[in-house]
Each structure stands twice: as structure tokens, then as C-alpha cells.
N, C-alpha and C positions, 0 to 999 in steps of 0.2 A: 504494500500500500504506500502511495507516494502522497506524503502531507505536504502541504503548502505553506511554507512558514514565513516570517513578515520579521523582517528587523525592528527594533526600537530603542530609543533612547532611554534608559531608565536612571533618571537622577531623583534622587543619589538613593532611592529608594522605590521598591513598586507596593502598591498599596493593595490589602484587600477589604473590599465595605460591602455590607447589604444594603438593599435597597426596598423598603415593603411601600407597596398600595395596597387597599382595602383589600385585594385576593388574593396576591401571591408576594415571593417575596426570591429576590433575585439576589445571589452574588456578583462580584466584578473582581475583575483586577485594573486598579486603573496604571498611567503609565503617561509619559511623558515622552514626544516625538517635535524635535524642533523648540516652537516654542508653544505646542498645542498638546492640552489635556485630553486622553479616551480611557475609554473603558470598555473593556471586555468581560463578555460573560465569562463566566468559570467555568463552567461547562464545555465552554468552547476550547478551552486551552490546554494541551496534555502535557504541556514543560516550559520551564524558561532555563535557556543556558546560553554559557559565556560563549562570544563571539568563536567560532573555528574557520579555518581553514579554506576559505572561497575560492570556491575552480569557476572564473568565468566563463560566461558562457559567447563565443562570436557571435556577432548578430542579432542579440538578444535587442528586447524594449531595454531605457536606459536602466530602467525603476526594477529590473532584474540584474540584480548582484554576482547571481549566479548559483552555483547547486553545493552539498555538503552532503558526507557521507553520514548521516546518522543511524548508528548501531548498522550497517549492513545494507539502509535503506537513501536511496537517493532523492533526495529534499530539496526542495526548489527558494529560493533566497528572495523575498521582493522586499526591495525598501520601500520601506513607506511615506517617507518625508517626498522621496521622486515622485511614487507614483500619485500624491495627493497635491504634490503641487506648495509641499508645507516649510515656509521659510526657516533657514538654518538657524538655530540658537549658538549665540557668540558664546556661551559659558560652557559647550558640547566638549567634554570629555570623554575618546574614544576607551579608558580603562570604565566607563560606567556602560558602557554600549552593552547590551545583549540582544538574545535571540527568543522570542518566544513565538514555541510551535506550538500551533492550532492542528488540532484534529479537523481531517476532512469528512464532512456527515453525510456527504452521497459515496465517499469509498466506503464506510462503513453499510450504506443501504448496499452497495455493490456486492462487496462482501458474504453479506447476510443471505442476497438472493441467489449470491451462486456456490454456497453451502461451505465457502472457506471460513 
């Protein structure tokens, strides 16, 4: 299964909160890119780790970094600050950088339907 994983800038800390309305109630992790605040569901995300090793890739869009071997599996790199168009933060320290991979929800339906 090849997940999709997104760079981001995490200074100096990444944070996790709930979020309740009247009928459910959501976790996040949020996170800092450039100079703009997001948040991810928790659900969505199966790791965060320190930056490794990028094999770029020729020809690619800019906002693809390129690919990393994780555990055996070959993982696709996009930055997110490129592909969103999100202006660089002057205070961007590349020792606070990491990687956080998201689980892909249709390789999993994929998965499921064809009995792997």
C-alpha cells in the first residue's frame, strides 16, 4: 500500500486538542506550515517522523519533493507550503521540519475489497 505523505513544518511543537459540538467530538493534531495554522484529524494520520532521505523524483509537479522508503514501502513526498501556494516563515528551522504520514482511506477500501 503506497500512502501519501505531506511535509510540514512543526515549530517547535505539534499539538493535540478535541474539538466537541453538540454530537460528536473530534480529535486533531494541529501543526504549523509557513506561516499558516491546520489541523488534522487523528484518524487520519498513522505517524509523524523526522525528515529522511528524498530521492527526487525528474519531472515531477514542483510541490513533489519526491519519494522515501518507509519500512519496505514506497511513499510519495508533497510539500505542502508548494502545493498550497503558502508563504515561507523567516523563523523556518529545517532541524524542527518533519514528516507526517496520513493513511490512505481508499487503499484501505482497496485492500478490504480485494481480501488483502
Amino acid at each position: 500500500m503506497t500512502s501519501v505523505m505531506n511535509e510540514y513544518h512543526l515549530r517547535p511543537k505539534f499539538n493535540f486538542n478535541s474539538y466537541k459540538d453538540e454530537n460528536s467530538e473530534i480529535q486533531v493534531m494541529e501543526f504549523l506550515s509557513g506561516k499558516e495554522q491546520f489541523a488534522i484529524n487523528l484518524y487520519d494520520v498513522r505517524e509523524v517522523n523526522e525528515k529522511n532521505s528524498i530521492t527526487p523524483l525528474p519531472k515531477s509537479p514542483n510541490y513533489i519533493k519526491g519519494i522515501i522508503d518507509l519500512r519496505g514501502e514506497v511513499t510519495s513526498i508533497i510539500d505542502l507550503k508548494k502545493r498550497m501556494s503558502i508563504i515561507e516563515d523567516n523563523n523556518y528551522s529545517p532541524i524542527s521540519s518533519r514528516i507526517i504520514v496520513l493513511d490512505d482511506k481508499n487503499e484501505k477500501k482497496k485492500d478490504r475489497n480485494s481480501g488483502r
